[in-house]
DRENVOLUM-217387 format. One line per field, with one value per residue (C-alpha): z, y, x; residue in one letter; residue number from 1. Coordinates in Angstrom, 3 decimals, decimal comma. Last residue first. Layout:
# DRENVOLUM-217387
w <- (Z;...)
v <- (Y;...)
u <- (X;...)
rest <- (A;...)
nr <- (NUM;...)
***
This chain:
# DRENVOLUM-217387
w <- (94,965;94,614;96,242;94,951;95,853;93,719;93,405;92,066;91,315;93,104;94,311;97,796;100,162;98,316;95,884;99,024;101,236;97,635;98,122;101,279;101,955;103,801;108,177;110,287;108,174;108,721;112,525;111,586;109,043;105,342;101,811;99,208;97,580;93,864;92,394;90,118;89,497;88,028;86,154;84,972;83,652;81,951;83,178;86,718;86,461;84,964;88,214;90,559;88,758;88,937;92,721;93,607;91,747;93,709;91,950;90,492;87,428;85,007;83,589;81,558;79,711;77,896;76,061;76,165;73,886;75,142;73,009;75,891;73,371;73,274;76,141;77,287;74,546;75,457;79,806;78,486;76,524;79,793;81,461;78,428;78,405;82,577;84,500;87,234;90,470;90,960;90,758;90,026;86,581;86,979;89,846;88,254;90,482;88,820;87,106;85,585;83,951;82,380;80,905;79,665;77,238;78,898;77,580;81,306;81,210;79,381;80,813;84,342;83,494;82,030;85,120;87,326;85,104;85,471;89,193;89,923;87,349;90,238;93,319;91,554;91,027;87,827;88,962;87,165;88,315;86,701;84,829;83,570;80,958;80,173)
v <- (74,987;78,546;81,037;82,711;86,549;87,062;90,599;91,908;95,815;98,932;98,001;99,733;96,864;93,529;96,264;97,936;94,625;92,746;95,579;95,778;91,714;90,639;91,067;88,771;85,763;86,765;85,473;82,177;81,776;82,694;81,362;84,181;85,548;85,858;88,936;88,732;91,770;91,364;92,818;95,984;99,307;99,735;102,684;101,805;99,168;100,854;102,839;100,111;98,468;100,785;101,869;98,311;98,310;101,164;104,703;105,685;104,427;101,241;99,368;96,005;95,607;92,372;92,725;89,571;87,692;84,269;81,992;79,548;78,850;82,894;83,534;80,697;81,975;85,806;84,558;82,781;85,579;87,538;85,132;85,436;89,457;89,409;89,714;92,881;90,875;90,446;94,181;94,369;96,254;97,459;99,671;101,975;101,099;98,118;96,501;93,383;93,564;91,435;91,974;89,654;90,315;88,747;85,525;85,128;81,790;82,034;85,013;83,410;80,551;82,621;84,753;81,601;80,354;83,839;84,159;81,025;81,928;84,895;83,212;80,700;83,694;85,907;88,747;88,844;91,506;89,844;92,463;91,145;93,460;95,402)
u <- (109,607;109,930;107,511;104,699;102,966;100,214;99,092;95,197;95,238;96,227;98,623;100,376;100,429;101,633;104,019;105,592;105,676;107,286;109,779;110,248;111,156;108,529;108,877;107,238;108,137;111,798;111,220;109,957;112,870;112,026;111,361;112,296;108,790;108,000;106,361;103,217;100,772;97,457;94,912;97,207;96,061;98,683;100,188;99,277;101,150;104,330;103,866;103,158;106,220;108,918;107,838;108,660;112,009;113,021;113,430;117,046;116,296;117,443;114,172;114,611;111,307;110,319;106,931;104,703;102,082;101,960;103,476;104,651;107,748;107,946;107,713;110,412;112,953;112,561;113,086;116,120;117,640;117,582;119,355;122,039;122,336;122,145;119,213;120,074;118,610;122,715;123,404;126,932;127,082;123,275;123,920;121,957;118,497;118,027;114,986;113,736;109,896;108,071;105,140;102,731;99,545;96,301;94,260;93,395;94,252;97,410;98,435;97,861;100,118;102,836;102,855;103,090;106,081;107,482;106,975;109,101;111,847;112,043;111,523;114,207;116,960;117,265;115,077;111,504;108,601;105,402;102,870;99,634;98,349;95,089)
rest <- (X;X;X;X;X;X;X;X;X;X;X;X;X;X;X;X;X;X;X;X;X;X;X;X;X;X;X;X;X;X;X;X;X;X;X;X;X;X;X;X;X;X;X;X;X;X;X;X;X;X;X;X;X;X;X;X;X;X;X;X;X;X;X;X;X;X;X;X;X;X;X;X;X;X;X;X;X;X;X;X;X;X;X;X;X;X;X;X;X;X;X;X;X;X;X;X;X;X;X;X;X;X;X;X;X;X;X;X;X;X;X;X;X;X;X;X;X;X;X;X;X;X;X;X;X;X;X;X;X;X)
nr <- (130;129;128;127;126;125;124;123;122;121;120;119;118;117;116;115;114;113;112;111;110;109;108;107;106;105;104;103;102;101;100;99;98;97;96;95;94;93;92;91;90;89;88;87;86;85;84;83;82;81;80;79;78;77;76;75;74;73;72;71;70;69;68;67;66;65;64;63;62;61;60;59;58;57;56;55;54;53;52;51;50;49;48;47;46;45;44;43;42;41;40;39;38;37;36;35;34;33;32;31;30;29;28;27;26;25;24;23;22;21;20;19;18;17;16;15;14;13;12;11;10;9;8;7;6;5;4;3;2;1)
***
C-alpha cells in the first residue's frame, strides 16, 4: 500500500506534497510522487524541472518518509496516469492540490482533479495553497 500525491511545481502543488508527507507520516505509508507530462515536457510548465525536482528528493528525504519519485512522460492525461499507477499499488490515498477559483470557476474543477475526485477508487484529498 502507498499514498500517491500528484506534484506540479506551483503552490497547489508544494501544497499537496507537504499534505502527502503528513499523511505518510501518520499512516506510516510509502510516498509516491508523481509529476507527469503528456510529451510536451520541454514547455510544459507542470513538467518539474531537474532543480524543482531536486527539491521535492531533498524534502523526502529530510521528512524521511520512505518515497519513490516518478516523473511519467505518455500520451495519457496526468489524471489517467495516476488512477492507473494507483490502482497498481493499491493506494490508501490519493493527494492532488486545487487552484483557488472565482465563484463561477467553483462550479467547474479543473478536469483533471474532477477525473481523479470522481473516478478513484480509493480515499482523495483535494488541498489548496495557503
Amino acid at each position: 500500500m502507498a499514498i500517491i500525491v500528484g506534484y506540479v511545481p506551483t503552490p497547489e502543488g508544494v501544497a499537496a506534497l507537504e499534505s502527502a508527507i503528513d499523511e505518510a507520516q501518520r499512516r506510516h505509508q510509502r510516498l509516491v510522487v508523481v509529476n507527469s507530462s503528456r510529451g510536451e515536457s520541454l514547455v510544459d510548465k507542470r513538467y518539474a524541472s531537474g532543480t524543482e525536482w531536486q527539491s521535492v528528493e531533498e524534502r523526502l528525504t529530510a521528512s524521511g518518509v520512505d518515497h519513490e519519485l516518478t516523473q511519467l512522460v505518455e500520451s495519457k492525461d496526468a489524471a489517467d496516469q495516476i488512477l492507473k499507477l494507483a490502482g497498481e499499488l493499491n493506494a490508501e490515498l490519493i493527494v492532488i492540490g486545487l487552484r483557488r477559483r472565482t465563484p463561477v470557476g467553483k462550479l467547474l474543477l479543473g478536469s483533471q482533479a474532477q477525473t481523479i475526485l470522481l473516478e478513484a477508487e480509493c480515499p482523495v484529498l483535494a488541498v489548496k495553497s495557503s
